[in-house]
C-alpha positions in Angstrom: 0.0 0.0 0.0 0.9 3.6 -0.4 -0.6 6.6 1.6 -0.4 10.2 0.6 -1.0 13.0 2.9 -3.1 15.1 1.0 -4.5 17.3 4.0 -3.9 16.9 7.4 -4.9 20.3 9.1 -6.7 19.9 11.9 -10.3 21.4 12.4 -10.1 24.0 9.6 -7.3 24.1 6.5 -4.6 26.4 7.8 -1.4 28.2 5.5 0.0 25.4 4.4 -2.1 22.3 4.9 -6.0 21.2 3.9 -8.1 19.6 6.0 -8.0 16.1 6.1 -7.7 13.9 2.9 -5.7 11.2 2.2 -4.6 8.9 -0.7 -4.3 5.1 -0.6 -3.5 2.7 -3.4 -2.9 -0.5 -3.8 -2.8 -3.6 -6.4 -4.7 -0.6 -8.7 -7.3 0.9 -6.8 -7.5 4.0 -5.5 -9.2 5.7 -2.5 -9.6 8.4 -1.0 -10.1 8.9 3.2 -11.8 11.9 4.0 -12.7 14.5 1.7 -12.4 18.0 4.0 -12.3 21.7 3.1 -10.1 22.6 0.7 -8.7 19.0 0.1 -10.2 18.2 -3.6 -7.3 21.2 -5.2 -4.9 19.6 -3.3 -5.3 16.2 -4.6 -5.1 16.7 -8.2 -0.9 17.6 -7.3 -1.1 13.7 -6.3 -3.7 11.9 -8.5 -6.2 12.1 -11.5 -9.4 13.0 -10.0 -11.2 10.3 -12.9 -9.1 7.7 -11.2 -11.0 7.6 -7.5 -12.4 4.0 -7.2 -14.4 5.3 -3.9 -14.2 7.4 -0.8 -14.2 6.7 2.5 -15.7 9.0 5.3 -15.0 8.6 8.7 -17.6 11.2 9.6 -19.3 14.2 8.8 -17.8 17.0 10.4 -17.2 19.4 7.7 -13.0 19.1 8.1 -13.8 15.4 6.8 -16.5 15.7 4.4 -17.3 19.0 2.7 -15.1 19.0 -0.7 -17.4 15.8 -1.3 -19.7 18.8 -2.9 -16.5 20.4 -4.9 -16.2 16.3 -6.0 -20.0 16.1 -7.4 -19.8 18.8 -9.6 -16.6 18.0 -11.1 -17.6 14.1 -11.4 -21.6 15.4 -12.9 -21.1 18.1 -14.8 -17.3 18.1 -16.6 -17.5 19.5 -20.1 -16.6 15.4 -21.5 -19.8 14.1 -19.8 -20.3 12.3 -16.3 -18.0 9.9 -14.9 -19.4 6.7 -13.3 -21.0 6.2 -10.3 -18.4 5.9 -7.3 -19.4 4.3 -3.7 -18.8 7.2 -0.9 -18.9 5.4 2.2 -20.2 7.2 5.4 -22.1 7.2 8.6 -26.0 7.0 8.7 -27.5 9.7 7.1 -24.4 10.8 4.3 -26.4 11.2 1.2 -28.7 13.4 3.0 -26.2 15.5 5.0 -24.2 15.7 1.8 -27.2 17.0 0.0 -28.0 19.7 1.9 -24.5 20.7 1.9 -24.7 21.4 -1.7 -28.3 23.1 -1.5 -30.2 19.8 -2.9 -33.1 18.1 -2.0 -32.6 14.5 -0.7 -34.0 13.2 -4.3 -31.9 13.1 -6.5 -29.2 14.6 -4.3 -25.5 13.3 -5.1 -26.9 10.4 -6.9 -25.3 11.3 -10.3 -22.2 11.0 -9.2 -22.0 9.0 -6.2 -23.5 5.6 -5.0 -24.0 6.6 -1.3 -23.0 3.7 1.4 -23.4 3.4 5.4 -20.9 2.5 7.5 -22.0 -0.4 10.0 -20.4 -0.4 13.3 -17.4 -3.4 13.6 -18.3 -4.4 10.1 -16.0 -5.3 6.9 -16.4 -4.3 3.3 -14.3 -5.0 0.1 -13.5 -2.4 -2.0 -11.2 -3.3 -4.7 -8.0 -4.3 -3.5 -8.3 -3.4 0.2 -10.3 -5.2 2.6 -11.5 -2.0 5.1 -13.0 -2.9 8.6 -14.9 0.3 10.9 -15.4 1.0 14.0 -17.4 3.6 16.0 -15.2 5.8 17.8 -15.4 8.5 20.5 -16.9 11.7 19.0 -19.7 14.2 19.3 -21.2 13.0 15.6 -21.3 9.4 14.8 -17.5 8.6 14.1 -15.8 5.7 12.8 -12.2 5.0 12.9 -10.9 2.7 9.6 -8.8 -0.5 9.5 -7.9 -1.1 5.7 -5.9 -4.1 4.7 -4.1 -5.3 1.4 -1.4 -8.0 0.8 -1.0 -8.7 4.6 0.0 -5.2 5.8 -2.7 -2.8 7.5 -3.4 1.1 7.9 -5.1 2.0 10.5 -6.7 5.3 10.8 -8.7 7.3 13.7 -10.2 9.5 12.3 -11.7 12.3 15.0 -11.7 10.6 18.6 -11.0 10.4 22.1 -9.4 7.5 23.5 -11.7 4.3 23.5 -11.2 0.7 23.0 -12.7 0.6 19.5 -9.4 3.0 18.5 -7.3 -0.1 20.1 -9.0 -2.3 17.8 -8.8 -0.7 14.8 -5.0 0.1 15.6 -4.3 -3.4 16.3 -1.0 -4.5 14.7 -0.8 -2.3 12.3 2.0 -1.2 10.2 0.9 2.1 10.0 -1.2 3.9 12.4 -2.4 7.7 11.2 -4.0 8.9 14.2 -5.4 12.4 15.5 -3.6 14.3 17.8 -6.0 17.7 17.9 -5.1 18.0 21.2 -2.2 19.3 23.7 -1.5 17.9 27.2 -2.2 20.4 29.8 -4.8 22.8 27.7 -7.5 20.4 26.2 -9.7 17.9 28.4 -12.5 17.3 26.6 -14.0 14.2 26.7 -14.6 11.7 23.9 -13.7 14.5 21.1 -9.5 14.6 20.0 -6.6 13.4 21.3 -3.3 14.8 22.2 -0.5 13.7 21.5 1.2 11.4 23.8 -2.6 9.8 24.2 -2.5 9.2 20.3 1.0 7.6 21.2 0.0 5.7 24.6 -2.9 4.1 21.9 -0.3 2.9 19.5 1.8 1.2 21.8 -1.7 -0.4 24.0 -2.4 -1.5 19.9 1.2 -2.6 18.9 1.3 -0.7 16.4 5.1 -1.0 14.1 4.5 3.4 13.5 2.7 6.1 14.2 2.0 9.2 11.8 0.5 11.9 14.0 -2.1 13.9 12.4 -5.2 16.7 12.7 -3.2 19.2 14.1 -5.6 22.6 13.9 -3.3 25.6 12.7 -3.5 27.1 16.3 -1.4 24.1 17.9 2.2 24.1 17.3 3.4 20.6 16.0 6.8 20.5 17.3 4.9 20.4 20.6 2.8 18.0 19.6 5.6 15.4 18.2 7.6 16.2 22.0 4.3 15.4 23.9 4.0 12.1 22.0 7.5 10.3 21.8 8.0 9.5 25.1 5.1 7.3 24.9 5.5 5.3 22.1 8.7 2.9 21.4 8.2 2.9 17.6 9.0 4.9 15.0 6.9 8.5 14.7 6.8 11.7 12.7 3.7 13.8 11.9 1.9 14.3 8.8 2.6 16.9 6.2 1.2 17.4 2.6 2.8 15.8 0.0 4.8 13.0 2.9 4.4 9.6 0.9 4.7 6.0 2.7 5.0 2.9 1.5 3.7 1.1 3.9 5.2 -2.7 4.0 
């Protein structure tokens, strides 16, 4: 597998990051995670935007979810005529939510342009090469965190959460855990919304994970900060996400 970090700004796009998006291939499929402000300009540096076999929502929070509307029009109405139907994978409720985003009524919606699919809590789906398993996390909004596996290796992604046991789960021996870290120790203590940093890291190790790519950091925090506040807690190796940071992960 391969993961691109197309966005990985935390809460709202900042200077020099989108919101969350990233790109995963594998064994010629490609998929997108998250779809967030300002994400869909960023991913044509990195990809063809014909080539998107389906995309995968952890939730609807508009940092996740809201270039899904920059994505319809570009998929419906291109000057060379619609593209095919893609799935979009998302909690209960996405083609709805993602309707109204755009100003539509709930019929017809998205639906010339994307085949809308709900998530099902602990459940597995097969969507080209990967084999992707969810989870409900810990979030205000129903949240799910993503396990997706291909060829014997798994990514593991959080999405938006607190700490829970459903993040341990999903994280589970994974090669590559991309996980939140919103949060800094000592100035957020929320409950079941982010994580900060050496939480994110105290999850990887509890999960066994072999790395840890910290992620969602809002513009607001400072990352260095974030990166010091995690390493202490995790034995692997760790760096955070940037745009453009490419992994192979085997």
């Amino acid at each position: 597998m391969r993961l691109t970090v197309v966005g990985c700004s935390g809460s709202y796009p900042g200077p020099d990051s989108a919101a969350s998006c990233y790109l995963v291939e594998a064994g010629g499929t490609r998929i997108v995670l998250d779809l967030g402000n300002g994400a869909l300009g960023s991913l044509q540096r990195y990809t063809n935007l014909d080539g998107i076999d389906a995309v995968l929502l952890s939730h609807l929070h508009p940092d996740h979810c809201l270039d899904l509307c920059s994505y319809y029009i570009y998929r419906r109405f291109r000057p060379d005529g619609p593209l095919p139907l893609i799935p979009v994978y998302g909690s209960t409720g996405v083609a709805n939510r993602m309707a109204a985003a755009y100003g539509q009524t709930p019929e017809p919606g998205m639906g010339g342009a994307f085949e809308f699919r709900e998530w099902s809590d602990d459940s597995r789906y097969e969507i080209g090469s990967f084999s992707v398993t969810v989870a409900r996390v810990a979030h205000p909004v129903l949240a799910y965190g993503m396990r997706i596996e291909h060829a014997g290796r798994v990514l593991a992604y959080s999405g938006d959460t607190g700490p829970c046991a459903a993040l341990d789960r999903v994280a589970k021996d994974a090669d590559v855990f991309l996980c939140e870290a919103a949060f800094h120790v000592g100035r957020d203590d929320a409950r079941d919304l982010h994580l900060n940093g050496r939480e994110a890291a105290e999850a990887a190790n509890r999960a066994g994970a072999r790395s840890l790519l910290l992620t969602h950091v809002p513009p607001w925090n400072d990352p260095a900060r974030t990166l010091a506040e995690a390493t202490p807690a995790f034995g692997g190796q760790i760096e955070l996400a940037r745009p453009g940071l490419v992994l192979e992960v085997d």
